[in-house]
BAFI-3210 file (N, C-alpha, C; in Angstrom, 3 decimals, decimal comma, padded with zeros to 6 digits):
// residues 70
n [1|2|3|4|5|6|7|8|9|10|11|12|13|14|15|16|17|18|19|20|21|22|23|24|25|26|27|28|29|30|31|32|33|34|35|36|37|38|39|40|41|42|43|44|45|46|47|48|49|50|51|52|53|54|55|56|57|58|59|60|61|62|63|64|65|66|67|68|69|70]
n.u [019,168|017,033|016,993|015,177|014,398|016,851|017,965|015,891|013,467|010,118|007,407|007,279|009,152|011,935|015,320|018,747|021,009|024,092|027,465|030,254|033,529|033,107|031,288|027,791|026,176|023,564|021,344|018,817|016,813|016,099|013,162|010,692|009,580|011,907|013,845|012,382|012,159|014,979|015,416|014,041|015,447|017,533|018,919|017,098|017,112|016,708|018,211|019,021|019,707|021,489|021,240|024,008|024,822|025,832|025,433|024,771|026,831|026,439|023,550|023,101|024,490|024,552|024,544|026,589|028,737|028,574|028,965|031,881|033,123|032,281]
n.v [033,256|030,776|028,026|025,850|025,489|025,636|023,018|021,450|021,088|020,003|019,939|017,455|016,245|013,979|014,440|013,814|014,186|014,956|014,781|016,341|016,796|019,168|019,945|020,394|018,288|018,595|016,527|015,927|012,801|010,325|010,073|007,538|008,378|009,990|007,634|005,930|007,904|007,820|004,920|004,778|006,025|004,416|002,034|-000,374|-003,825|-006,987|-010,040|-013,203|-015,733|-019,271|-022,673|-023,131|-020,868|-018,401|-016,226|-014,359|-011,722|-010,423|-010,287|-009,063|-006,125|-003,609|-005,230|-006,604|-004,927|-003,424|-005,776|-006,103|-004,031|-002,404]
n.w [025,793|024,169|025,622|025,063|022,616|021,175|021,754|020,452|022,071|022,854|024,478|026,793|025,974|026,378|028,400|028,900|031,416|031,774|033,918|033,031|032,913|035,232|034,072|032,975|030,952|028,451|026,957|023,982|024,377|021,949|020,290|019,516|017,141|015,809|015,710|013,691|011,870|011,318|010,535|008,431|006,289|005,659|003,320|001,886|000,996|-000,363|000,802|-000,424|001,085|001,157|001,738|002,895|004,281|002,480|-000,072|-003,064|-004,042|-006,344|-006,889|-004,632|-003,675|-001,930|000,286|000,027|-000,209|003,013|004,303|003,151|003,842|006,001]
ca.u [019,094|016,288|017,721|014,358|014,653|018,441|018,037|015,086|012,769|008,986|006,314|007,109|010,752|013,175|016,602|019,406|022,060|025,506|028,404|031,884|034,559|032,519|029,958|026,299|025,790|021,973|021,219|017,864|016,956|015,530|012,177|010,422|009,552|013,127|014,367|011,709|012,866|016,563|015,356|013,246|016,585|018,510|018,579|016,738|017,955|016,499|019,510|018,881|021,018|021,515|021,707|025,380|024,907|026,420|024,627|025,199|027,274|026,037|022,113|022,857|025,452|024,876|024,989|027,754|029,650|027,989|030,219|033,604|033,566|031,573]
ca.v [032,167|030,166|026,601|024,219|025,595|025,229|021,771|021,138|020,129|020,190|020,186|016,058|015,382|013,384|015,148|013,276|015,012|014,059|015,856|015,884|018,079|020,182|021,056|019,466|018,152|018,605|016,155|015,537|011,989|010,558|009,770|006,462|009,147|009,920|006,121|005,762|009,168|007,367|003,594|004,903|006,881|003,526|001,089|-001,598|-004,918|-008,552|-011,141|-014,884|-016,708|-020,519|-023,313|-022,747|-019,620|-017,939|-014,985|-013,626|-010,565|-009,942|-010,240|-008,596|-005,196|-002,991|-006,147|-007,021|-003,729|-003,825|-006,848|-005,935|-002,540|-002,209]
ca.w [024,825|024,658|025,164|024,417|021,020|020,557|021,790|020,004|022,856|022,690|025,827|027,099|025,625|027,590|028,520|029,964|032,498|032,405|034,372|032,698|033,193|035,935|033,276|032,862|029,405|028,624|025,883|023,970|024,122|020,833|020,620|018,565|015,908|015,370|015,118|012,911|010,447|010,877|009,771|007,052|005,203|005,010|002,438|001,903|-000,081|-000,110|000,576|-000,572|001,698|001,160|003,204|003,286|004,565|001,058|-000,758|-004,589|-004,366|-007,790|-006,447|-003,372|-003,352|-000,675|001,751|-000,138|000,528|003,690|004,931|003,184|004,258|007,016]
c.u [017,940|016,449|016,988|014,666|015,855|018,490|016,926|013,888|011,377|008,289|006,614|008,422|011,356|014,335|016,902|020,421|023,154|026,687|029,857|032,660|033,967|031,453|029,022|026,049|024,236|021,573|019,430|017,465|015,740|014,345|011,613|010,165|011,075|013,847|013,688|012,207|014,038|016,137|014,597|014,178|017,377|017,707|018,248|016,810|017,380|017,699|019,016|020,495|020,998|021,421|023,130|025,684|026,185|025,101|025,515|025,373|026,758|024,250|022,142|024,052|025,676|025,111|026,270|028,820|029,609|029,451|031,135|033,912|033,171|031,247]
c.v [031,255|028,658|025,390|024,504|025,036|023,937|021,072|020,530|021,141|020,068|018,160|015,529|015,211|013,667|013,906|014,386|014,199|015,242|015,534|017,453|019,558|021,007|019,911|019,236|017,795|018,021|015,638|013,968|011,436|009,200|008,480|007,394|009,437|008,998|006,120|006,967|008,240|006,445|004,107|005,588|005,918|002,478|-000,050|-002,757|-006,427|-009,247|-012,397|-015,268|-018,274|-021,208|-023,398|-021,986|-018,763|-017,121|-014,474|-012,386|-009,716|-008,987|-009,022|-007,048|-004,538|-004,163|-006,490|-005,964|-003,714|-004,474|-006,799|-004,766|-001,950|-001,208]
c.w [025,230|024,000|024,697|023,247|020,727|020,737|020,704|020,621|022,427|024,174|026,131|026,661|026,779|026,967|029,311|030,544|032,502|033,077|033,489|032,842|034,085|034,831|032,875|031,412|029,531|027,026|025,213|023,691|022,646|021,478|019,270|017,309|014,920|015,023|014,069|011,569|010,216|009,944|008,554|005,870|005,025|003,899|002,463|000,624|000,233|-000,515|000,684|000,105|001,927|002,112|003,664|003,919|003,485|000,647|-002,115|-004,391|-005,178|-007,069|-005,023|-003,033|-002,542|-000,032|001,969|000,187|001,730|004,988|004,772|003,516|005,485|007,204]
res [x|x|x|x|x|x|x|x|x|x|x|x|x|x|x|x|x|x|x|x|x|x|x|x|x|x|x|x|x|x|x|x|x|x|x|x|x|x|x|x|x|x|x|x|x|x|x|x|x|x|x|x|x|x|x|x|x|x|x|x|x|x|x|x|x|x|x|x|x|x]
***
């Protein structure tokens, strides 16, 4: 088996090592490219928030789901 592939590693990726249960977990650690793929697939929403700190549900939905649903 050839495990860079199955992990997905390239020539310079950082692995971490952990031991559990007498076996080595070999994990790939993620690289600023990969944060960057994640943050770029969520949603983005401008929230007007008062000096009350209050925001329009209406104006604002994902945030508003967001906060009652978490």
């Amino acid at each position: 088996m050839d495990y860079p592939k199955v992990l997905g590693l390239e020539k310079g990726a950082k692995v971490s090592f952990e031991l559990k249960n007498d076996e080595i977990v070999v994990k790939k650690l993620p690289t600023a490219l990969d944060w960057a793929n994640l943050i770029s697939e969520l949603p983005e929403e401008k929230v007007e928030i008062d000096k009350n700190v209050n925001y329009d549900p209406k104006e604002s939905p994902n945030f508003h789901d967001w906060i009652v649903n978490g």
